[in-house]
mmCIF file as Biopython writes it, N, C-alpha, C and O atoms, coordinates in Angstrom:
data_model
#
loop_
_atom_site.group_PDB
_atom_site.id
_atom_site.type_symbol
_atom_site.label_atom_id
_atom_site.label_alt_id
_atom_site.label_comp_id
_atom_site.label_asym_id
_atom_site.label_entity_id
_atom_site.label_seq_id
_atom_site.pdbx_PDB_ins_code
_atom_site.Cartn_x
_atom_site.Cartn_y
_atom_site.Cartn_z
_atom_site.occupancy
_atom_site.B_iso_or_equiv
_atom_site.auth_seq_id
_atom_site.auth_asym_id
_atom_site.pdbx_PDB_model_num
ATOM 1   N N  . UNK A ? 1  ? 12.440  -9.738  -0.218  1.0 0.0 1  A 1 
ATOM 2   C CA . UNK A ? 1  ? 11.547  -9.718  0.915   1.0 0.0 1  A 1 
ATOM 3   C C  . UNK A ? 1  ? 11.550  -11.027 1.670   1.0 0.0 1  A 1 
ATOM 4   O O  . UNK A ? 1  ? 10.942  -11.220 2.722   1.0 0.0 1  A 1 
ATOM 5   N N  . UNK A ? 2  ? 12.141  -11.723 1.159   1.0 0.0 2  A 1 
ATOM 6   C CA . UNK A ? 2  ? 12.196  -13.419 1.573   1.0 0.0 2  A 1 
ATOM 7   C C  . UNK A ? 2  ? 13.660  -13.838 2.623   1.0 0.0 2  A 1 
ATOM 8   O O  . UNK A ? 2  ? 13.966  -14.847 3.259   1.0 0.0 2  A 1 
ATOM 9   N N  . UNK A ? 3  ? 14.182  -12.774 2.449   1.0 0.0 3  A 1 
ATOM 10  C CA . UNK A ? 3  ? 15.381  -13.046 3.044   1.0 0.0 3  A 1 
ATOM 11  C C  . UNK A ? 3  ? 15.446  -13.404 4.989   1.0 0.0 3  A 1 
ATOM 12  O O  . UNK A ? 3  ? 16.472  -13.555 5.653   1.0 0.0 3  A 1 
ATOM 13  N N  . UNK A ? 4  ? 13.963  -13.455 5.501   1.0 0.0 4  A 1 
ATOM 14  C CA . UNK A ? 4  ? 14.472  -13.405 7.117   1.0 0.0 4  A 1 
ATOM 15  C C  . UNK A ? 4  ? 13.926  -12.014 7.505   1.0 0.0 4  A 1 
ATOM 16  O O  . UNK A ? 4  ? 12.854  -11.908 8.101   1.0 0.0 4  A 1 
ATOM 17  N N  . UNK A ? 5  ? 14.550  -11.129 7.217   1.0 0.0 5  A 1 
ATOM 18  C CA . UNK A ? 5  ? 14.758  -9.680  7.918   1.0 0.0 5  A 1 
ATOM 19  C C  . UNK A ? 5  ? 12.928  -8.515  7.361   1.0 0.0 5  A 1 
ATOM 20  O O  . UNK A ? 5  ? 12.129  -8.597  6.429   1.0 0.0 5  A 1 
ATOM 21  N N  . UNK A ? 6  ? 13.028  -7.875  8.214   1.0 0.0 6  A 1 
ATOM 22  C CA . UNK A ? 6  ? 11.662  -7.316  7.656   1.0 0.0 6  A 1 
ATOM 23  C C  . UNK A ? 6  ? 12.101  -6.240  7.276   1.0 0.0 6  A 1 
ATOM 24  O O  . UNK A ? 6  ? 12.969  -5.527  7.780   1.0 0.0 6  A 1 
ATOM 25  N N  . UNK A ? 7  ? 11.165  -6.040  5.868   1.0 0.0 7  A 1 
ATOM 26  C CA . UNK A ? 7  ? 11.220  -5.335  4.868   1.0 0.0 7  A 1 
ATOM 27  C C  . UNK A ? 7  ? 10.737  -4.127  4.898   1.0 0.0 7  A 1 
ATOM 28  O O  . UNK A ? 7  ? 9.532   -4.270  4.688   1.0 0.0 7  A 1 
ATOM 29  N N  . UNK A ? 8  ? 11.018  -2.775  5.066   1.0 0.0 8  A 1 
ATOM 30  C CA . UNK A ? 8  ? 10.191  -1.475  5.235   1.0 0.0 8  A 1 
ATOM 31  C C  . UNK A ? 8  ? 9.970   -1.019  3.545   1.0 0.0 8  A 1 
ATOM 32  O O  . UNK A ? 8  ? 10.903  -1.234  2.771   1.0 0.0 8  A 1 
ATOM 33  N N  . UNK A ? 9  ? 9.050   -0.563  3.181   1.0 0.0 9  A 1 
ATOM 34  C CA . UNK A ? 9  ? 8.717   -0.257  1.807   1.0 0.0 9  A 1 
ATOM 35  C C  . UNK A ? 9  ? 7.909   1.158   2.103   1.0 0.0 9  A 1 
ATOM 36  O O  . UNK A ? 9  ? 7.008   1.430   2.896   1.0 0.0 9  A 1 
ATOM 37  N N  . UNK A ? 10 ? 8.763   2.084   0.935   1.0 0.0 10 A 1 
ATOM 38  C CA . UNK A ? 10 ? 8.445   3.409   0.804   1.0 0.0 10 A 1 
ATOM 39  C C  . UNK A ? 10 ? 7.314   3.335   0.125   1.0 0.0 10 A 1 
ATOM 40  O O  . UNK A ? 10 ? 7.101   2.250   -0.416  1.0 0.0 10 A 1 
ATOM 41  N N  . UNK A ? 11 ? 6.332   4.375   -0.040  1.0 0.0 11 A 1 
ATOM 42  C CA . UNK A ? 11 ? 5.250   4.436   -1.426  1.0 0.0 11 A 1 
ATOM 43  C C  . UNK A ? 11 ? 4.894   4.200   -2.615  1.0 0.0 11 A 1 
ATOM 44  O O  . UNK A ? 11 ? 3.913   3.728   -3.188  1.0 0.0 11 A 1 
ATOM 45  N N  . UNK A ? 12 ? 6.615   4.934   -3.066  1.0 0.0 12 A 1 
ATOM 46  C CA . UNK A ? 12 ? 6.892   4.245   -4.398  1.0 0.0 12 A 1 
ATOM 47  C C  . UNK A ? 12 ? 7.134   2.581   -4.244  1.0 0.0 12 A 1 
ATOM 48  O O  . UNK A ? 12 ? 6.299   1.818   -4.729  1.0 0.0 12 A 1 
ATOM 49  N N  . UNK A ? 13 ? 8.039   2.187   -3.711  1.0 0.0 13 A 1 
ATOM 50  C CA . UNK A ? 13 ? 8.255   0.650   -3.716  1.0 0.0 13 A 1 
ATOM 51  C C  . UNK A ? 13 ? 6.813   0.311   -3.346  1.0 0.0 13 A 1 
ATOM 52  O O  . UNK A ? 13 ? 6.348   -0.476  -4.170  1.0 0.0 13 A 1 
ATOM 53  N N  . UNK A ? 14 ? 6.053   0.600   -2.497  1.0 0.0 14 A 1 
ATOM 54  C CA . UNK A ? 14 ? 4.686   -0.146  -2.622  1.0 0.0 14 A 1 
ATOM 55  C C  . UNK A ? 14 ? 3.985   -0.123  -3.531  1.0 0.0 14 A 1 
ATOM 56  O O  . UNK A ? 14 ? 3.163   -1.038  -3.476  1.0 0.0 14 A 1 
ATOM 57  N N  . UNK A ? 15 ? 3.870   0.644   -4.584  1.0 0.0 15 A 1 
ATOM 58  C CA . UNK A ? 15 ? 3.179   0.784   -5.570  1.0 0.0 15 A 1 
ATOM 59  C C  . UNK A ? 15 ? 4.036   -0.048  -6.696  1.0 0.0 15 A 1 
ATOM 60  O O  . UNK A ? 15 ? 3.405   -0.705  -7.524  1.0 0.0 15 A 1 
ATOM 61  N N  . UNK A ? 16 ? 5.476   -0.024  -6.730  1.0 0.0 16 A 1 
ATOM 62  C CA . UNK A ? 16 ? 6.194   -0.977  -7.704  1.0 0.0 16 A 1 
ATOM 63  C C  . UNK A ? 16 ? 5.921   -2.325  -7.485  1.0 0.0 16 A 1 
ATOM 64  O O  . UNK A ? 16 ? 5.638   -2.960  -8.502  1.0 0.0 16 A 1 
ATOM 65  N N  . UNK A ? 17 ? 5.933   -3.100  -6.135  1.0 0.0 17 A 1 
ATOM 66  C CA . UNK A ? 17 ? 5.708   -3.820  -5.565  1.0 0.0 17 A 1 
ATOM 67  C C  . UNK A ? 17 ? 4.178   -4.666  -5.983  1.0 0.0 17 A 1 
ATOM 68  O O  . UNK A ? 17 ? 4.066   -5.746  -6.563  1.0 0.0 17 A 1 
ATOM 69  N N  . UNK A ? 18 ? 3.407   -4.017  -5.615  1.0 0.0 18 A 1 
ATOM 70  C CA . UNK A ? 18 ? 2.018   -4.238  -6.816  1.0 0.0 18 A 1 
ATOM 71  C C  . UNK A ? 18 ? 1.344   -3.860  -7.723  1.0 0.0 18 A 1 
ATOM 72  O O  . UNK A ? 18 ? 0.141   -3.720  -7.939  1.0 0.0 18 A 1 
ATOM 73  N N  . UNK A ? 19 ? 2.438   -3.675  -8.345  1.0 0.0 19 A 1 
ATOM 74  C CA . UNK A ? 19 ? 2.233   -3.075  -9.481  1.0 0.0 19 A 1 
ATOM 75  C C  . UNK A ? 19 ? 1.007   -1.909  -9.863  1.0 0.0 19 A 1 
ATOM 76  O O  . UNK A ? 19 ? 0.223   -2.171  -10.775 1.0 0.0 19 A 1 
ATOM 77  N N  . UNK A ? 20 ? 0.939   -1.081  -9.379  1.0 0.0 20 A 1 
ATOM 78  C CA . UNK A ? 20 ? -0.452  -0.175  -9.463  1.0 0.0 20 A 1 
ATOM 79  C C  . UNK A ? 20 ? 0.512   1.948   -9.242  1.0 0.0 20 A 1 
ATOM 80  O O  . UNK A ? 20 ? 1.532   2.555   -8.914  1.0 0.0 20 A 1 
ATOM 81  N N  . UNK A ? 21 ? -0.730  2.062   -9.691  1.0 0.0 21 A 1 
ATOM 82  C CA . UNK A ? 21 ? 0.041   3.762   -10.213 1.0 0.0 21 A 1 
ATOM 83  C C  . UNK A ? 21 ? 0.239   4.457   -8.280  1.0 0.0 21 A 1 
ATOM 84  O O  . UNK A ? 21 ? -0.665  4.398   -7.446  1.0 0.0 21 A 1 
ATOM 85  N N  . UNK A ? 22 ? 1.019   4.783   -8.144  1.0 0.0 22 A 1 
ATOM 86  C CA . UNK A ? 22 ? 1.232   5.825   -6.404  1.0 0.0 22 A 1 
ATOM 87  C C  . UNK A ? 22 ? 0.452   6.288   -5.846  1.0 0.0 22 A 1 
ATOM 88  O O  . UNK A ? 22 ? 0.325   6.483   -4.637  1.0 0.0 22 A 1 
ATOM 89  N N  . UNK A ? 23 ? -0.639  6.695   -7.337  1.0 0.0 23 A 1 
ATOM 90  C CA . UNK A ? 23 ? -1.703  7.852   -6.649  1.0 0.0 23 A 1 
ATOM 91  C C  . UNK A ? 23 ? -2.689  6.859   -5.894  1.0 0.0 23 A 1 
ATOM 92  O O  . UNK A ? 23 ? -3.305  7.159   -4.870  1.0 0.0 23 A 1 
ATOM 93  N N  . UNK A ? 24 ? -2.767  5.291   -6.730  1.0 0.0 24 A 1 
ATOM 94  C CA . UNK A ? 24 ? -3.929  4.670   -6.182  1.0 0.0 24 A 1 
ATOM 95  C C  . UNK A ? 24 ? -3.493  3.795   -4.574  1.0 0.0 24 A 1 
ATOM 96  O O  . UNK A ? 24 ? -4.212  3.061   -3.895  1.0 0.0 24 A 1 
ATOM 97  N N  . UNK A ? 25 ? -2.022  4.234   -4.337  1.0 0.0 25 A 1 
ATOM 98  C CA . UNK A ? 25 ? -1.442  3.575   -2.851  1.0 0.0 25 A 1 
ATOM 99  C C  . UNK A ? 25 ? -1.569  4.958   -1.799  1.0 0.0 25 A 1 
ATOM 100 O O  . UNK A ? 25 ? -1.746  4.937   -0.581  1.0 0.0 25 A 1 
ATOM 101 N N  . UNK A ? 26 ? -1.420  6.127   -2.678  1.0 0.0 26 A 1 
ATOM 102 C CA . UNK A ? 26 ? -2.099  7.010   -1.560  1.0 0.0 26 A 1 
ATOM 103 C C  . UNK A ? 26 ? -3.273  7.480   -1.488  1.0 0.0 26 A 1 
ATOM 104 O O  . UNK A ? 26 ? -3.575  8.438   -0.776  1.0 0.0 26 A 1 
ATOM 105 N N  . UNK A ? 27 ? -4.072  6.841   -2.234  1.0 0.0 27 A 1 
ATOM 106 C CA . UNK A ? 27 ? -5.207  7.172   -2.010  1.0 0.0 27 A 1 
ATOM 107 C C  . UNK A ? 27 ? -6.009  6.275   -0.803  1.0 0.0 27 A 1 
ATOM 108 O O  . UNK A ? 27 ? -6.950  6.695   -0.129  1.0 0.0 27 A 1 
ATOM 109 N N  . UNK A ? 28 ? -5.369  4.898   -0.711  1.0 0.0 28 A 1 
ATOM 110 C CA . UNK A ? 28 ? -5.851  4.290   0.074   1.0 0.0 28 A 1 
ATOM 111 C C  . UNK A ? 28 ? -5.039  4.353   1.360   1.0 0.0 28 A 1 
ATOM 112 O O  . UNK A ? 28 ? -5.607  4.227   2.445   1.0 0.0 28 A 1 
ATOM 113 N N  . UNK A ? 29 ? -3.471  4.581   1.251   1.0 0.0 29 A 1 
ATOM 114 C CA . UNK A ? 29 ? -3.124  5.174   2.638   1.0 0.0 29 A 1 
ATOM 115 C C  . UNK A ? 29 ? -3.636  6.567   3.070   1.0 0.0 29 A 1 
ATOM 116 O O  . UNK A ? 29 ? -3.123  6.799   4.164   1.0 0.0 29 A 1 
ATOM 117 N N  . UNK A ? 30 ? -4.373  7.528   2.710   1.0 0.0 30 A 1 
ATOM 118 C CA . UNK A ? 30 ? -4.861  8.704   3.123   1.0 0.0 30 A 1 
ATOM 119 C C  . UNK A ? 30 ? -6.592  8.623   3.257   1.0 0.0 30 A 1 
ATOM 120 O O  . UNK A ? 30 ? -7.144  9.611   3.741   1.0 0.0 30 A 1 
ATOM 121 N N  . UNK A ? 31 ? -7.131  7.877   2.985   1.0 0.0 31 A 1 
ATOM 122 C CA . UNK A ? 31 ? -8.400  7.597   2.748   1.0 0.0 31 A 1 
ATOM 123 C C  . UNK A ? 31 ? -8.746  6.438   4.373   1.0 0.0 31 A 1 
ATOM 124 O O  . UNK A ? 31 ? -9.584  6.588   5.262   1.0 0.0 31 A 1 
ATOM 125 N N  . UNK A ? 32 ? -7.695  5.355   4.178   1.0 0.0 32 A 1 
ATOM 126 C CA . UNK A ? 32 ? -8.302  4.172   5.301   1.0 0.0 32 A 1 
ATOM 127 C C  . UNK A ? 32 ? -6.991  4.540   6.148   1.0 0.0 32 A 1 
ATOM 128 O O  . UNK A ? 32 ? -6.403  3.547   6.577   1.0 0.0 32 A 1 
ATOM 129 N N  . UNK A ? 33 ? -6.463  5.695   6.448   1.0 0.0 33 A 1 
ATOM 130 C CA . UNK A ? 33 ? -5.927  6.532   7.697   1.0 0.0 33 A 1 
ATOM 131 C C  . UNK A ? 33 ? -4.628  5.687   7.687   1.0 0.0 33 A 1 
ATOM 132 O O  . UNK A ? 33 ? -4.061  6.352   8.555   1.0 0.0 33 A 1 
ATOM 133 N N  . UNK A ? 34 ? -3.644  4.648   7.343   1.0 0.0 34 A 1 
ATOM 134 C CA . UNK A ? 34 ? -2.427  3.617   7.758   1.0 0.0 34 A 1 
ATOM 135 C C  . UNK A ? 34 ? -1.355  4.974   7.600   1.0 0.0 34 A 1 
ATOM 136 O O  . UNK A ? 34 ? -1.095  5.903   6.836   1.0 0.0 34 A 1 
ATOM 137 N N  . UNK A ? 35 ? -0.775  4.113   9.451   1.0 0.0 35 A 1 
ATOM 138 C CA . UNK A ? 35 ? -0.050  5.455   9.114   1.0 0.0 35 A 1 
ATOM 139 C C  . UNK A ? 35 ? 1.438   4.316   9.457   1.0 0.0 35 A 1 
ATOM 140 O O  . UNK A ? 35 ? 1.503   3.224   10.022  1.0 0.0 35 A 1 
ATOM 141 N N  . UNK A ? 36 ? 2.487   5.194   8.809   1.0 0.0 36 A 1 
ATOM 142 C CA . UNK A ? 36 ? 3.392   4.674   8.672   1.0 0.0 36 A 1 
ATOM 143 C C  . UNK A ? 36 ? 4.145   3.471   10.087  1.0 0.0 36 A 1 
ATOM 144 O O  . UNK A ? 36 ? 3.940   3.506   11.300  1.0 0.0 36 A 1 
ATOM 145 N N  . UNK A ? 37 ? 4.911   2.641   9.370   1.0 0.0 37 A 1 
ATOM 146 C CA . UNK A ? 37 ? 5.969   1.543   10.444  1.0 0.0 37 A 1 
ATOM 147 C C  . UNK A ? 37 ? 6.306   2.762   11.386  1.0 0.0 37 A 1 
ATOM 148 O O  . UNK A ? 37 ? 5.902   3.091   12.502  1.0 0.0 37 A 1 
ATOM 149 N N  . UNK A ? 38 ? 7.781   3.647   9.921   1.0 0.0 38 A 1 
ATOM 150 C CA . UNK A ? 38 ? 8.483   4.182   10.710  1.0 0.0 38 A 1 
ATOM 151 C C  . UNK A ? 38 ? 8.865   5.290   9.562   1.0 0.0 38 A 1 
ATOM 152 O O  . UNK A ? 38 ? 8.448   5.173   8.410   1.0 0.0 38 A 1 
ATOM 153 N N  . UNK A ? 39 ? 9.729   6.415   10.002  1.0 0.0 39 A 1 
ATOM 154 C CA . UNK A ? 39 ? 10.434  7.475   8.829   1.0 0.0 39 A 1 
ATOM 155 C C  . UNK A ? 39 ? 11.931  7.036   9.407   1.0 0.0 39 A 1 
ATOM 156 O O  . UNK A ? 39 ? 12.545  6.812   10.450  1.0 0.0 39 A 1 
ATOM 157 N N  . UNK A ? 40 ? 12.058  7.076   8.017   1.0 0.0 40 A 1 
ATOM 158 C CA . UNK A ? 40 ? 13.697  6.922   7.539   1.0 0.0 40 A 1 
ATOM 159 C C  . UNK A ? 40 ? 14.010  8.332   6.968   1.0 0.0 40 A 1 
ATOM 160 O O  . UNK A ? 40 ? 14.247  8.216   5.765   1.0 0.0 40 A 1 
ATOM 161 N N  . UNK A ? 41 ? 14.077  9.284   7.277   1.0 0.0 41 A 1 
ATOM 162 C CA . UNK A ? 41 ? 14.311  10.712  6.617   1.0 0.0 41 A 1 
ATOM 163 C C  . UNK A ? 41 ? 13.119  11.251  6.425   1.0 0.0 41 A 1 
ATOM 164 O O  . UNK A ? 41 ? 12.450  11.440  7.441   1.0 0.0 41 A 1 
ATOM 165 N N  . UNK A ? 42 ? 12.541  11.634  5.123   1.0 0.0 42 A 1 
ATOM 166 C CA . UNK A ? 42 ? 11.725  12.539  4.666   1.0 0.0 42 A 1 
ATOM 167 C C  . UNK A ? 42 ? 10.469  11.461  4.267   1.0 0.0 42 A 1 
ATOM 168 O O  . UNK A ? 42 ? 9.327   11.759  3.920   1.0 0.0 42 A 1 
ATOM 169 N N  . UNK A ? 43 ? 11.129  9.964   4.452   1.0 0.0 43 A 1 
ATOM 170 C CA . UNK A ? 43 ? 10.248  9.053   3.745   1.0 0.0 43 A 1 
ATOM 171 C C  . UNK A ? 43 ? 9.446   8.132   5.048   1.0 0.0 43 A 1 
ATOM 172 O O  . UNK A ? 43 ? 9.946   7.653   6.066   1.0 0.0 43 A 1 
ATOM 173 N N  . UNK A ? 44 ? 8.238   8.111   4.635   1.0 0.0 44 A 1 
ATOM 174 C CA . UNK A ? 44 ? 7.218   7.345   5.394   1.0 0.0 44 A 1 
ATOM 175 C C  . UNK A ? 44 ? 7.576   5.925   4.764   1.0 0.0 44 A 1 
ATOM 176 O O  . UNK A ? 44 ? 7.771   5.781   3.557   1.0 0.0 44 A 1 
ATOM 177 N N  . UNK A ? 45 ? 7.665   4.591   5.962   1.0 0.0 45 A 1 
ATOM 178 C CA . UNK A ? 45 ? 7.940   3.420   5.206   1.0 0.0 45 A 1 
ATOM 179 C C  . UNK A ? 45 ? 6.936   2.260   5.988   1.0 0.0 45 A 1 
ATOM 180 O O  . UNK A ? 45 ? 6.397   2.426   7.082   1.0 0.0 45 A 1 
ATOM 181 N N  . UNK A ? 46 ? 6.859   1.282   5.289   1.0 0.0 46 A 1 
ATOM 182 C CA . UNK A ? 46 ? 5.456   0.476   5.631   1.0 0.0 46 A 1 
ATOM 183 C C  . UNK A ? 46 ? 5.956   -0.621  5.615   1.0 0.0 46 A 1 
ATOM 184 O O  . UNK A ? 46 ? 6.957   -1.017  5.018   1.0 0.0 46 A 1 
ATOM 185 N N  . UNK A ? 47 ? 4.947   -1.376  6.579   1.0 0.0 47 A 1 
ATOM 186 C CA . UNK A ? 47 ? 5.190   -3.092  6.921   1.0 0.0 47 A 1 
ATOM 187 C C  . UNK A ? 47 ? 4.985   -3.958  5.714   1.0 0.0 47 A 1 
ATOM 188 O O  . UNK A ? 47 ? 4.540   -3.455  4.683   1.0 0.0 47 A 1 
ATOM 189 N N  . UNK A ? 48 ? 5.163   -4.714  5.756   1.0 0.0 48 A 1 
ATOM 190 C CA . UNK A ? 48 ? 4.867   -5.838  4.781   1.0 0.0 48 A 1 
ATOM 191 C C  . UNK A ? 48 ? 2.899   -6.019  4.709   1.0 0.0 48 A 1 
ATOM 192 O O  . UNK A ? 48 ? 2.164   -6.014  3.722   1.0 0.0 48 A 1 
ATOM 193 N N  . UNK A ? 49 ? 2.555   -6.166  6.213   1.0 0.0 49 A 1 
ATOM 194 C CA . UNK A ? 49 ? 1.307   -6.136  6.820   1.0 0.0 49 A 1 
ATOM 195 C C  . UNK A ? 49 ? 0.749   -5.255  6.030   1.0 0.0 49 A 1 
ATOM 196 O O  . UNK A ? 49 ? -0.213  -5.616  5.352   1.0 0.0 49 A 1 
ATOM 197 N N  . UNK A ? 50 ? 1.236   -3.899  5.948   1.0 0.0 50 A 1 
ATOM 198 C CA . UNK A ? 50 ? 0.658   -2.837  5.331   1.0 0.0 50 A 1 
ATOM 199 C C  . UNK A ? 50 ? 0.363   -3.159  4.102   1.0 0.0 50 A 1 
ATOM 200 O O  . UNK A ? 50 ? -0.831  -3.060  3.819   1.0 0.0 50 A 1 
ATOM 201 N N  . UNK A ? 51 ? 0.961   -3.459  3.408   1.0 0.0 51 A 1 
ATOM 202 C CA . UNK A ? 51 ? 1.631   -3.784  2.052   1.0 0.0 51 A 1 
ATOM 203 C C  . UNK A ? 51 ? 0.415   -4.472  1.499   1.0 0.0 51 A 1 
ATOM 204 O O  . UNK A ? 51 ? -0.253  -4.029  0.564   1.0 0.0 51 A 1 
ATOM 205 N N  . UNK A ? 52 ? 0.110   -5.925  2.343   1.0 0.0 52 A 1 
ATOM 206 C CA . UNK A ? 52 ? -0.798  -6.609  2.214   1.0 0.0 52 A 1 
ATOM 207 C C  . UNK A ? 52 ? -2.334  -5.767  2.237   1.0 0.0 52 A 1 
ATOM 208 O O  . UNK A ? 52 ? -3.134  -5.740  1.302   1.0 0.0 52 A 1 
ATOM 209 N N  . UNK A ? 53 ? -2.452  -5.271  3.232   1.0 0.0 53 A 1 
ATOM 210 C CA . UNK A ? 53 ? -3.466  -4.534  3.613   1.0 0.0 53 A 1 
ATOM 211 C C  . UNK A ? 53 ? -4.062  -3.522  2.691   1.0 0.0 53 A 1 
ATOM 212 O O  . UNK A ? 53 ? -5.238  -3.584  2.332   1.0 0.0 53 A 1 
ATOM 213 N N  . UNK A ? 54 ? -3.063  -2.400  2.236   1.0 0.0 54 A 1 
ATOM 214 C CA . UNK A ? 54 ? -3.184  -1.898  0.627   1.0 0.0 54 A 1 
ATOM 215 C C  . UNK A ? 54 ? -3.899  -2.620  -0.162  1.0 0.0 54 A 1 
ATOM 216 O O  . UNK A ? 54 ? -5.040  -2.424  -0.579  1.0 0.0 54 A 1 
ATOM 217 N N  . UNK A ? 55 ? -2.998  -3.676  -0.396  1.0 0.0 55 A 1 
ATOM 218 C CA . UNK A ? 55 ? -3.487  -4.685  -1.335  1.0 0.0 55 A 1 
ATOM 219 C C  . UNK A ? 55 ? -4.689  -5.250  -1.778  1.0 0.0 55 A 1 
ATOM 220 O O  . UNK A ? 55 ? -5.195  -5.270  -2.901  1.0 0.0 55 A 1 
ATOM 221 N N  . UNK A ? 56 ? -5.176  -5.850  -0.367  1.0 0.0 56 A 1 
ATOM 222 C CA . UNK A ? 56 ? -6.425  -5.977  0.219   1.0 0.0 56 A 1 
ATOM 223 C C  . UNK A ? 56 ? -7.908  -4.948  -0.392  1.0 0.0 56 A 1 
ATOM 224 O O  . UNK A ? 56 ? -8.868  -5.360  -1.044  1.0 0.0 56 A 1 
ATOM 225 N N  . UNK A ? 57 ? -7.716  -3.945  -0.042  1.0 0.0 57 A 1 
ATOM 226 C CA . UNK A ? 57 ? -8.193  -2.535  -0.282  1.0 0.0 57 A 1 
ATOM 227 C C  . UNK A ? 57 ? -8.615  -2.216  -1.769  1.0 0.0 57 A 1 
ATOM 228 O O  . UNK A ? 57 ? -9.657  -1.815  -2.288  1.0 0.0 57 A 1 
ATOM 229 N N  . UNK A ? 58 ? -7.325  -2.576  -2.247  1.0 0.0 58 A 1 
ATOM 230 C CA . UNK A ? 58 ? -7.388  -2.113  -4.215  1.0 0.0 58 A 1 
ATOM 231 C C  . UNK A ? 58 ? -7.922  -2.899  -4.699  1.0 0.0 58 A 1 
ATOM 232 O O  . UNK A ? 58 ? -8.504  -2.658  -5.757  1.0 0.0 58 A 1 
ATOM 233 N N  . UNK A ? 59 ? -7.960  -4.625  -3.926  1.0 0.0 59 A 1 
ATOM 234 C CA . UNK A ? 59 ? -8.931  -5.629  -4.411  1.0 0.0 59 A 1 
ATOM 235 C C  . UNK A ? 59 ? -9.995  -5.456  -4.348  1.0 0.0 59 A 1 
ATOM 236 O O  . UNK A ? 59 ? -10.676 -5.448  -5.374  1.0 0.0 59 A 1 
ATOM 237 N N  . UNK A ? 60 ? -10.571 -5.238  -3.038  1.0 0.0 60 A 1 
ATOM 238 C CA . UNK A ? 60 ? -12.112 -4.810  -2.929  1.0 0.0 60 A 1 
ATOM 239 C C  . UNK A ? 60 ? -12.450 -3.640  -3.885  1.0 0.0 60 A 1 
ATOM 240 O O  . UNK A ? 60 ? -13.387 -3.833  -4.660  1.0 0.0 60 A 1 
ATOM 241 N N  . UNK A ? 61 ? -11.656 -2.178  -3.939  1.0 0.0 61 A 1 
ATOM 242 C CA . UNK A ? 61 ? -12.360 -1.455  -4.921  1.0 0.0 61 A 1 
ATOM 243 C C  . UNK A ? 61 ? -12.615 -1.711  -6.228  1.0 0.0 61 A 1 
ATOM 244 O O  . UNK A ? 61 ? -13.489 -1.107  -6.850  1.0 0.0 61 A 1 
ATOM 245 N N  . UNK A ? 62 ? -11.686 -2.854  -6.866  1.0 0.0 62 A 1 
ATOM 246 C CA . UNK A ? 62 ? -11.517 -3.078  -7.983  1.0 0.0 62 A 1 
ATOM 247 C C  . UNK A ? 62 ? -13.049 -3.670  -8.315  1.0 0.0 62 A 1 
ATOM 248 O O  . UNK A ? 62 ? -13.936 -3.289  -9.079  1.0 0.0 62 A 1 
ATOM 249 N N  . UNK A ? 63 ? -12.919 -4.932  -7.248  1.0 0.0 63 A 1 
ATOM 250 C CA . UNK A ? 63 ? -14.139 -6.073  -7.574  1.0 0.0 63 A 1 
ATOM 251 C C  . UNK A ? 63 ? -15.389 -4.926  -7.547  1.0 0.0 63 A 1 
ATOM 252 O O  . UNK A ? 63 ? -16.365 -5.133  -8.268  1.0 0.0 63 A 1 
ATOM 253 N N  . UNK A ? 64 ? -15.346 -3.926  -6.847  1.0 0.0 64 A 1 
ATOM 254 C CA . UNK A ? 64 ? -16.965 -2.967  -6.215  1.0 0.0 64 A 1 
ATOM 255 C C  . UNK A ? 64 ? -16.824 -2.413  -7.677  1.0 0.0 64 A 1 
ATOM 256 O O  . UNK A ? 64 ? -17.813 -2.766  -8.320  1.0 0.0 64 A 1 
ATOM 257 N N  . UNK A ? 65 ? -16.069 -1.773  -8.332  1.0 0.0 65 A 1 
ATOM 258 C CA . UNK A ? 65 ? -16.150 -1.126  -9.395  1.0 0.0 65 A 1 
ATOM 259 C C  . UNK A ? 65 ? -16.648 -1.974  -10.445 1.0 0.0 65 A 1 
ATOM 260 O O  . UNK A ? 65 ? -17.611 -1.650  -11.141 1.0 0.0 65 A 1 
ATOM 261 N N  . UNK A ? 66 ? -15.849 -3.335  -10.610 1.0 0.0 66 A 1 
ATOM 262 C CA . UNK A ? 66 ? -16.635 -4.398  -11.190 1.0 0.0 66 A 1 
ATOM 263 C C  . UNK A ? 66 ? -17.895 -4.461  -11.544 1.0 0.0 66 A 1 
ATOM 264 O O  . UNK A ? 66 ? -18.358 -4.502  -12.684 1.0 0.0 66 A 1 
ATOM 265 N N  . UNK A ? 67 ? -18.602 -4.469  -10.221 1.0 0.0 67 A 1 
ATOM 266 C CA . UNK A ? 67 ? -20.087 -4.530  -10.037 1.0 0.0 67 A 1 
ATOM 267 C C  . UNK A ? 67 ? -20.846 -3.237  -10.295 1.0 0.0 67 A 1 
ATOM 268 O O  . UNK A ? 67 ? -21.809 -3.004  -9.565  1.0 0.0 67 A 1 
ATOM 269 N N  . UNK A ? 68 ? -20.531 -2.386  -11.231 1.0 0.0 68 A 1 
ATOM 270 C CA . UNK A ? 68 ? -21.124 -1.156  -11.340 1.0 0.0 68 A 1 
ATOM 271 C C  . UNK A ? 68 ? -21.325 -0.213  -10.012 1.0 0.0 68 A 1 
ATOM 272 O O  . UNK A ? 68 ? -22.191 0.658   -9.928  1.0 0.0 68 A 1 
ATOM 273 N N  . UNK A ? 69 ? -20.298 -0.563  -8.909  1.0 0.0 69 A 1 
ATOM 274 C CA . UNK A ? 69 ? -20.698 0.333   -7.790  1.0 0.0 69 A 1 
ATOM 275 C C  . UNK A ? 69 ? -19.881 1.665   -7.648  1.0 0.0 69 A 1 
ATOM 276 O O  . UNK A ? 69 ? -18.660 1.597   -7.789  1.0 0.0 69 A 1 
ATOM 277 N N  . UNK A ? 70 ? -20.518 2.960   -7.360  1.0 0.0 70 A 1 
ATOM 278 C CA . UNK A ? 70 ? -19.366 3.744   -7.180  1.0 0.0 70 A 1 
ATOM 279 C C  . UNK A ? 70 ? -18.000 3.883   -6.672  1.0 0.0 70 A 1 
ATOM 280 O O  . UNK A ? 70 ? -17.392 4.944   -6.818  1.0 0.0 70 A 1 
#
């Protein structure tokens, strides 16, 4: 991802990427609406931005769950 060039990342690679199970990267791409960069075939692929943004997302639910919140 370091190389210069921008990186498109499928679902699976986003979820390999931070390490977390698919269901919990589509739950938050189908839930907080991100809709794809671009399709490369059959596959929806995402910014780096996105990537982050996910990220972002699974942090906050994590910490809310933390706190005894639903």
């Amino acid at each position: 991802m370091g190389d210069g060039q921008t990186s498109l990342l499928t679902v699976g690679e986003l979820a390999r990427v931070l390490g977390v199970p698919i269901h919990k990267v589509q739950y938050v791409l189908r839930t907080r609406a991100v809709k794809p960069s671009a399709r490369v075939g059959n596959f929806r692929v995402f910014s780096q931005a996105d990537a982050e943004y996910v990220a972002s997302v699974l942090r906050r639910i994590d910490a809310d769950r933390g706190r005894g919140c639903p």
